[in-house]
C-alpha positions in Angstrom: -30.4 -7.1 5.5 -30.3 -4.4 2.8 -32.8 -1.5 1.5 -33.1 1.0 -0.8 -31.8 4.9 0.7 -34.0 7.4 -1.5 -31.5 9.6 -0.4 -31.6 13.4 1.1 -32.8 14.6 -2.5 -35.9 13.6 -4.6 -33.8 15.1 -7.7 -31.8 12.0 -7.6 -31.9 8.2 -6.9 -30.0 6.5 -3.9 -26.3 5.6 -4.6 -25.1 2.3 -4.5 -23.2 -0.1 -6.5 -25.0 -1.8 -9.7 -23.5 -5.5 -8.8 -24.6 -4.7 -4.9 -28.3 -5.1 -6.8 -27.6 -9.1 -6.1 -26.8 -8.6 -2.3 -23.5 -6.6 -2.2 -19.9 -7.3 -2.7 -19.6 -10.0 -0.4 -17.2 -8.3 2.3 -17.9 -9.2 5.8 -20.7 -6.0 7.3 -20.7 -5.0 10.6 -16.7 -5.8 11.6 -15.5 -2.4 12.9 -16.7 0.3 15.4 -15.6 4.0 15.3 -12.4 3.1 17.6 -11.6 0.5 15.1 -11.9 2.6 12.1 -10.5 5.3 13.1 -7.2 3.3 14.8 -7.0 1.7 11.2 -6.9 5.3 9.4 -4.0 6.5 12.0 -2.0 3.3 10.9 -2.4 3.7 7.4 -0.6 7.2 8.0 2.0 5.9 9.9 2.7 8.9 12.1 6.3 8.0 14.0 7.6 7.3 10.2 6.2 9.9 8.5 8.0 11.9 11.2 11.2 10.5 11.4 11.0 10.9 7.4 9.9 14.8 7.0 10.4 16.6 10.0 14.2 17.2 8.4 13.6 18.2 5.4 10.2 19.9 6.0 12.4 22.0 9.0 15.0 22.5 6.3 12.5 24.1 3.5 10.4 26.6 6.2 13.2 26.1 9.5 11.2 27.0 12.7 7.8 27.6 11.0 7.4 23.8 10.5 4.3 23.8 12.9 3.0 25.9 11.1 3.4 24.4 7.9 2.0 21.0 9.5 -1.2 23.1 10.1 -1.4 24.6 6.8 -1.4 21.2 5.2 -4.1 19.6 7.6 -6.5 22.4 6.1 -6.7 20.7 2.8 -6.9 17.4 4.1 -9.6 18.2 6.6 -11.3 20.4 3.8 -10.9 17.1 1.4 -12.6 14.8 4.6 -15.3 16.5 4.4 -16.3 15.7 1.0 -15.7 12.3 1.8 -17.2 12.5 5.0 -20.7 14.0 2.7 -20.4 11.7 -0.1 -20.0 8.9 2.0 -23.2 9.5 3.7 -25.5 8.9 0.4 -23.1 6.4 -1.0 -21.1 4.1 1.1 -19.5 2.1 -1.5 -16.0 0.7 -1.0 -15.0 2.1 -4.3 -14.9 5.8 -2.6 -12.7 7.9 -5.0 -13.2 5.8 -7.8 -17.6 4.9 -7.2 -18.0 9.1 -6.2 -16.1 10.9 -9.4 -17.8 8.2 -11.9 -21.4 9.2 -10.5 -19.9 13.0 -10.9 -17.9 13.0 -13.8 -18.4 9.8 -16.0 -16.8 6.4 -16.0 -13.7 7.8 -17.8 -12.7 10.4 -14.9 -13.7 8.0 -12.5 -11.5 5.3 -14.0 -8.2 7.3 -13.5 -9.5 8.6 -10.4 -9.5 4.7 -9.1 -5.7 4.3 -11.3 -4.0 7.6 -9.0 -5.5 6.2 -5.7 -4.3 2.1 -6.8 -1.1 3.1 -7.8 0.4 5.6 -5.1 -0.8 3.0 -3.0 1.2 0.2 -5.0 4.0 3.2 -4.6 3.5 4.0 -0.6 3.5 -0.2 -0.2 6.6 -0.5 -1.5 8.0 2.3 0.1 6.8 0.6 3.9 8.3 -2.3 3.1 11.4 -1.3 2.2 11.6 1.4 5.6 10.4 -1.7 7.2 12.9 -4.0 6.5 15.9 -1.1 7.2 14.0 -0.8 10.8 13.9 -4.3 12.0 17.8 -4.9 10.8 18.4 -1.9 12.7 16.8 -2.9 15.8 18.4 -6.4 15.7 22.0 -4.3 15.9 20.9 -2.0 18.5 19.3 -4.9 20.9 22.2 -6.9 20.1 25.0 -4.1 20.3 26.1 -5.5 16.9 27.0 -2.9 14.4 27.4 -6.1 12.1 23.8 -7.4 12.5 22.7 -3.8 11.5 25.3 -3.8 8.1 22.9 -6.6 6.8 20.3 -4.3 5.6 22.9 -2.8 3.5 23.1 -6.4 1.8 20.7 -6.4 -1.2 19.6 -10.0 -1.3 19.3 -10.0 2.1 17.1 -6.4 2.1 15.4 -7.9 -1.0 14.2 -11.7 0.7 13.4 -9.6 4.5 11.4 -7.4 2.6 9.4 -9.8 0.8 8.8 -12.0 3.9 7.6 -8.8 5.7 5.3 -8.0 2.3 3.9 -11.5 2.4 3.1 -11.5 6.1 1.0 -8.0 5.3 -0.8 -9.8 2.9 -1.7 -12.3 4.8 -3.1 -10.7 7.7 -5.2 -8.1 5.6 -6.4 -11.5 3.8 -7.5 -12.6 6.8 -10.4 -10.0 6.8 -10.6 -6.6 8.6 -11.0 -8.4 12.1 -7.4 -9.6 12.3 -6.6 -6.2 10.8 -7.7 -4.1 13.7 -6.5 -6.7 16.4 -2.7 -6.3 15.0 -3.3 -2.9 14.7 -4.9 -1.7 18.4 -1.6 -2.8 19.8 0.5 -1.0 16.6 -0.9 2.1 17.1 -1.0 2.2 20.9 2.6 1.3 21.1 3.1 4.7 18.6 1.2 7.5 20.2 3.0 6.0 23.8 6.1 6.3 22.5 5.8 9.8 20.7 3.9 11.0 24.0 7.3 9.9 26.1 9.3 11.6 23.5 7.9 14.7 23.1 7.7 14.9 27.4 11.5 14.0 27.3 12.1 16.7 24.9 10.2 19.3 25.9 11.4 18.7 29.8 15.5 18.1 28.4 15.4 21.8 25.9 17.8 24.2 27.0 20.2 22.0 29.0 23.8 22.2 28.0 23.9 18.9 26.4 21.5 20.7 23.8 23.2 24.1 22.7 21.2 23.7 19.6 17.8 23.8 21.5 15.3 26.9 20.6 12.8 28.8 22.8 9.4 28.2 21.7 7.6 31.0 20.4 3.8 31.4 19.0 5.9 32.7 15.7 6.2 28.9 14.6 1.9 28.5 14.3 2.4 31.7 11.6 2.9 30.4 7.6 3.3 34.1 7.0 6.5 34.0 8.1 8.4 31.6 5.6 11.1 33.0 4.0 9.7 32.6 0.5 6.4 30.9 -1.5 8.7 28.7 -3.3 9.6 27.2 0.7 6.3 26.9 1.8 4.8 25.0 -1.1 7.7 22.9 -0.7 7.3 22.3 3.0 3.3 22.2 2.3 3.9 19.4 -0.4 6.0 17.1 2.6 3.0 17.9 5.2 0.4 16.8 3.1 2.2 13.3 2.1 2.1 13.2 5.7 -1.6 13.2 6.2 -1.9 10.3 3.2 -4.0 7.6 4.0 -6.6 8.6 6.5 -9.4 8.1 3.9 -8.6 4.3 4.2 -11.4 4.7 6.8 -14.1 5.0 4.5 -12.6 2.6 2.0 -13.7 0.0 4.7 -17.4 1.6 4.6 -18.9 -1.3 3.3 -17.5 -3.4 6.6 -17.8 -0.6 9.4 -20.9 -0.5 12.1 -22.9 2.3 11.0 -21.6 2.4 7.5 -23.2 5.9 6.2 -21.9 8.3 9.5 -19.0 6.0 10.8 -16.7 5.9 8.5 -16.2 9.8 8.1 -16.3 10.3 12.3 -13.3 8.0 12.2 -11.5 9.9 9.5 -12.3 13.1 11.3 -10.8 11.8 14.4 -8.2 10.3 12.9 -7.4 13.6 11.3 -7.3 15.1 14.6 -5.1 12.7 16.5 -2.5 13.3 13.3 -2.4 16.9 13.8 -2.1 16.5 17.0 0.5 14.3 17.0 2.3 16.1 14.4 2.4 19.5 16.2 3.2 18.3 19.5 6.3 16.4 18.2 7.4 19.0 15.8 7.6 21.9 18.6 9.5 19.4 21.3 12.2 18.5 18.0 12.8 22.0 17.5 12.8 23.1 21.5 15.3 19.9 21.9 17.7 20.7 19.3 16.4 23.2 16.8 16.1 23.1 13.1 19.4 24.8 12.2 21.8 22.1 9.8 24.4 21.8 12.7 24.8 19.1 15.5 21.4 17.6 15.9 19.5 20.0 14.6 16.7 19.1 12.4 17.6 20.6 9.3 21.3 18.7 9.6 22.0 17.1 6.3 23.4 14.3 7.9 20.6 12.8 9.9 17.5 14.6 7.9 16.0 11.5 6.6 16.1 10.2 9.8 15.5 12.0 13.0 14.6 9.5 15.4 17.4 7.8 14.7 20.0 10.4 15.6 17.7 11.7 18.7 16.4 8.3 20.2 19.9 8.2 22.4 20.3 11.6 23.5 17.1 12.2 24.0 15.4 9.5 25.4 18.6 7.6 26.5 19.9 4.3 25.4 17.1 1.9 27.2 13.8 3.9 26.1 15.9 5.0 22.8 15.4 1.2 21.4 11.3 2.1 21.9 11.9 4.6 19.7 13.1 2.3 17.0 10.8 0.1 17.8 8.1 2.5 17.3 9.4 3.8 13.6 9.5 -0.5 12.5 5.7 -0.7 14.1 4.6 2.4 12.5 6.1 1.3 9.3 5.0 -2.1 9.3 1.4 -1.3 11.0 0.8 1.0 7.9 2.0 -1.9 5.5 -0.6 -3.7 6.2 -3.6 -1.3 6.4 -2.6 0.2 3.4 -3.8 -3.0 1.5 -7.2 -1.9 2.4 -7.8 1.1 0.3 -6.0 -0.9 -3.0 -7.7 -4.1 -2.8 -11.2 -2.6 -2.2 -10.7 0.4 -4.8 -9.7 -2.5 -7.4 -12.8 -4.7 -5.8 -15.4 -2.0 -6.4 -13.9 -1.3 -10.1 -14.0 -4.9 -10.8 -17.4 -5.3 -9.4 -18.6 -2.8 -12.3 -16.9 -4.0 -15.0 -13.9 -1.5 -15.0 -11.3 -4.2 -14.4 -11.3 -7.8 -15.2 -14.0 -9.6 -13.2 -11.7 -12.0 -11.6 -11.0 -9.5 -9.1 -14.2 -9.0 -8.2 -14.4 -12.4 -5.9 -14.6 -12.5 -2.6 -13.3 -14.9 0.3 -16.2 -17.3 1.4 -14.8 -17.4 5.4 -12.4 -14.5 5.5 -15.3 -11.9 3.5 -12.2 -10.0 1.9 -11.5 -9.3 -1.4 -9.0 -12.1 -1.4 -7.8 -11.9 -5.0 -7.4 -8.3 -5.3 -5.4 -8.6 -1.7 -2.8 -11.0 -3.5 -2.3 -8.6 -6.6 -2.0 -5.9 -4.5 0.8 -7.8 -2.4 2.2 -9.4 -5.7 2.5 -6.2 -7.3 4.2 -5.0 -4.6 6.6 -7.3 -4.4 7.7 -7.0 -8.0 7.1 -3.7 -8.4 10.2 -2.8 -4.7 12.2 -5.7 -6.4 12.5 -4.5 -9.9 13.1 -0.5 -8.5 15.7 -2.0 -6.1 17.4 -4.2 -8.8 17.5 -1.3 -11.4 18.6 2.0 -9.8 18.1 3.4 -6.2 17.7 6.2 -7.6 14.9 5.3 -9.7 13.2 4.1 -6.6 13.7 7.5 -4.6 12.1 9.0 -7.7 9.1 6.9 -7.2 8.5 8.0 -4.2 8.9 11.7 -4.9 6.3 11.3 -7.5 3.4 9.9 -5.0 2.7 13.8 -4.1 1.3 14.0 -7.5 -0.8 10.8 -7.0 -1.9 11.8 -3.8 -2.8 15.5 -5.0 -4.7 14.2 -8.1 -7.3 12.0 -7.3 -7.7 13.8 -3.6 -8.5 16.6 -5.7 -10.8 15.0 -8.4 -13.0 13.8 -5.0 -13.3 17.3 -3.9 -14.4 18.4 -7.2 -16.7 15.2 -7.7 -18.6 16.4 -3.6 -19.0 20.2 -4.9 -20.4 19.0 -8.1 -22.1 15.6 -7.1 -24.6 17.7 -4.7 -24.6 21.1 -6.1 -28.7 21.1 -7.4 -28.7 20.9 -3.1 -26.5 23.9 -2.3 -29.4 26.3 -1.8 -31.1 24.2 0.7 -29.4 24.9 3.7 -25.9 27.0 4.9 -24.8 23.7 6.1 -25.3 22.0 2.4 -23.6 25.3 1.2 -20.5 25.0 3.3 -19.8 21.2 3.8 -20.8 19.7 0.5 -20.1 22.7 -1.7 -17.7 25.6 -0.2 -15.3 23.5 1.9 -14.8 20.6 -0.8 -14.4 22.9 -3.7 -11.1 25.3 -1.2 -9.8 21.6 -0.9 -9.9 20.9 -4.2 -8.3 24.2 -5.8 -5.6 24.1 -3.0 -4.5 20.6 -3.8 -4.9 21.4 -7.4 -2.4 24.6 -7.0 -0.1 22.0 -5.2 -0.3 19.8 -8.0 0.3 22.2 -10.4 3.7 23.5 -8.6 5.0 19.6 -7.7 4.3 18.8 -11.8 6.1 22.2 -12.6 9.4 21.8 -10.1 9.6 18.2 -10.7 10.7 19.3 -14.6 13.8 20.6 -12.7 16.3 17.4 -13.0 17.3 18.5 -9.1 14.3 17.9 -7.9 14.5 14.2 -6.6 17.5 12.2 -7.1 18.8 14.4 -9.2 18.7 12.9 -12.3 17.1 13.3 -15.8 15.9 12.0 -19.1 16.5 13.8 -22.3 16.8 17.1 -20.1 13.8 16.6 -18.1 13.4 15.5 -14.2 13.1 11.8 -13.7 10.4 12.1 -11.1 8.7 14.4 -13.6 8.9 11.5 -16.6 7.8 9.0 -13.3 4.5 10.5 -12.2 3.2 11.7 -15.4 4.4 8.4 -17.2 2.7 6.3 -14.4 -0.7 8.4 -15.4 -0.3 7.6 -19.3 0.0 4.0 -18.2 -3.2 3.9 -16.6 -4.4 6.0 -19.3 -3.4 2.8 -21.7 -5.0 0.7 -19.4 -8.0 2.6 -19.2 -8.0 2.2 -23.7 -7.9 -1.7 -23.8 -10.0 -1.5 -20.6 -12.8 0.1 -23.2 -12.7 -2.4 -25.6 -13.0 -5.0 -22.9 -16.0 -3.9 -21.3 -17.6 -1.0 -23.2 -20.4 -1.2 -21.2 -19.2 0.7 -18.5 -17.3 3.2 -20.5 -21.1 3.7 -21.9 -22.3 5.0 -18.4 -24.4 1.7 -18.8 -23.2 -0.3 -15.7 -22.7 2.8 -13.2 -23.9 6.2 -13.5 -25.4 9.1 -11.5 -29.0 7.4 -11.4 -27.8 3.9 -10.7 -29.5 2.6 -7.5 -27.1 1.5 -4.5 -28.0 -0.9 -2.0 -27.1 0.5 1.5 -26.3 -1.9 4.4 -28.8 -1.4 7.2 -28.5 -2.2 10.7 
């Protein structure tokens, strides 16, 4: 059953999609709870890899103030959750980024609002895979005790074909609708925050023995940011945090099929944030108790083992039997996110189609499965070729890639923020609550991530930053993530000429009437 929400404000109507005038999308209502949702946005994260990936070279930019620096990135992203958590509760359309900063700012601001969130999720996909893949050949050599077995991931066309399969199986259980999703990804995510829990007790209980002469002596010194040697460190350690909080939102991109659709989604995304920073902090203070984050041995900052950290402190910290749960946990944490990261793309490009934005093709739903089936496959397709033609070319093109996704992930974050401040500010006035959660606290998010932006798009001119290398004199990831904005501004050109009724403000605009899923 559906009705009309008048909304919290006569000065406006209800929000809700145009096309949802005929019933709604077509996704399947009512398939996750609060545990469900918020379990889904703690996958999408990926905490044990984003871990094993950053707490190097984060603990190489600030050294021991990396707590402090996770802390200092969670403030944007909470301040950023609580514009979606406001925004959600008038207009709980799967669209989120894209549906919000086109009622705010017009179908052209919108349009490449939708484009930043699509495409550093195409990035991030590809990305998972590929960490995926290196994980599970690396397990098989460990359980096997056959250095061979783990060589094979160093064989292109076998990395290439295993992390295909593992891309198609993703796809297939997010086609499957979000009920399969959250059974996979209860026993993902469990495995995770187990693991991590053993691994920080091990840690904390092993710091200071002699078979650690790296290890450090905590002090409340690591929760300050004021103590980072320069600015220039801290934004770069602030830029590695927040990638690390990516992907919680994907919580109220499944709006449209959560219990409770106007307040659930953003209670998940609050608790997910919460068990993230958690996680993150614990973690990062038992790594540096263990072994430090000095560049010699095993500490953190070691040049060596930076990219990887579980790898090099699985053995001696947890010991060769529980160290394989530790692999086990990055390949789970890796391929767990894989798959819920197909939410967020294939209902952002569902929601876009559904209003004319995109080809209408996409726009169809599964009859049984109640999943944007077609937009699940592009997403997977696109994938596919997308890690294939990156690996084929240059590795180095690849790693650039994925040094641009900051930018992605700071733009349209940031458009959001500024789309909650605006969206609702005839209702500032009304209340200190209205003031603060759907003006003041969205609008710090969005000038922080904005400054972060900014500084990523200024030291990614710097051919160093990255891979190293350049075109014409200027930084490849810089030519990557602005040239992967131009594209979508391209897109969003023949786009107009296609269907100019959106572009118009004729299919979805600020007075367009939403149809909200009741109970």
């Amino acid at each position: 059953m559906t009705q009309l929400d008048a909304g919290p404000s006569t000065s406006r109507a209800a929000d809700t999609s145009a096309a949802a005038a005929g019933g709604g999308k077509g996704l399947g209502g009512n398939s996750v709870g609060l545990l469900g949702s918020a379990v889904i946005g703690v996958s999408t994260v990926a905490p044990v890899y984003c871990l094993t990936s950053t707490l190097g070279s984060t603990a190489g930019e600030v050294g021991l103030q990396m707590p402090a620096v996770f802390l200092a990135g969670f403030l944007p992203m909470l301040l950023v959750a609580f514009a979606y958590r406001e925004l959600n509760k008038v207009m709980p359309d799967c669209g989120t980024s894209f549906t919000w900063t086109v009622k705010a700012f017009g179908p052209r601001v919108g349009w490449m609002c939708g484009w930043g969130l699509v495409i550093a999720t195409i990035i991030v996909l590809s990305n998972l895979a590929g960490v995926a893949t290196s994980y599970f050949w690396l397990l098989a050599g460990e359980i096997t005790n056959n250095d061979s077995i783990a060589a094979l991931d160093g064989n292109k066309a076998v990395h290439i074909v295993t992390c295909l399969t593992l891309i198609a199986a993703a796809t297939a259980i997010s086609y499957r609708g979000m009920t399969a999703t959250k059974g996979v990804q209860y026993t993902l995510v469990g495995l995770q925050l187990v693991v991590l829990a053993v691994f920080v007790v091990m840690a904390i209980s092993k710091a200071g023995s002699v078979d650690f002469p790296t290890s450090a002596d905590f002090s409340w010194s690591w929760m300050n940011p004021f103590a980072v040697q320069s600015f220039g460190a801290f934004t770069a350690g602030l830029s590695l945090s927040i990638f690390m909080y990516w992907g919680w939102d994907t919580c109220l991109t499944a709006n449209e099929e959560t219990i409770g659709s106007e307040k659930t989604p953003g209670r998940a995304a609050l608790i997910a944030m919460v068990v993230l920073v958690g996680s993150y902090l614990a973690t990062g203070i038992a790594a540096q108790m263990i072994v430090g984050s000095g560049d010699k041995g095993l500490g953190l900052a070691n040049p060596d083992t930076s990219d990887n950290v579980f790898a090099a402190l699985a053995g001696p910290v947890m010991g060769p039997a529980l160290g394989i749960l530790l692999f086990l946990a990055v390949l789970a944490s890796a391929a767990a996110s894989l798959q819920t990261t197909f939410i967020p793309v294939a209902r952002t490009v569902l929601a876009m189609s559904t209003y004319e934005a995109l080809p209408a093709s996409y726009a169809r739903v599964h009859p049984r499965f109640k999943t944007p089936g077609r937009a699940t496959v592009m997403a997977g397709a696109a994938t596919a070729v997308f890690y294939t033609v990156m690996t084929l070319v240059s590795e180095h093109v690849l790693v650039d890639t994925i040094y641009a996704l900051g930018l992605m992930i700071c733009f349209y974050y940031a458009l959001t923020a500024f789309a909650c401040a605006w969206y609702f500010r005839r209702e500032l006035t009304g209340s200190f609550r209205d003031l603060a959660f759907k003006g003041i606290f969205p609008l710090l998010g969005g000038v922080l991530l904005t400054a972060v932006f900014v500084k990523t798009l200024v030291d990614m001119w710097n051919p160093a930053y990255g891979s190293g290398s350049s075109v014409l004199g200027v930084g490849s990831v810089f030519v990557i993530g602005v040239g992967l904005l131009l594209v979508g501004v391209v897109i969003m050109v023949v786009m107009g000429r296609r269907s100019p009724a959106f572009f118009r403000g004729e299919i979805l605009n600020r007075e367009t009437p939403v149809l909200v899923v009741s109970e």
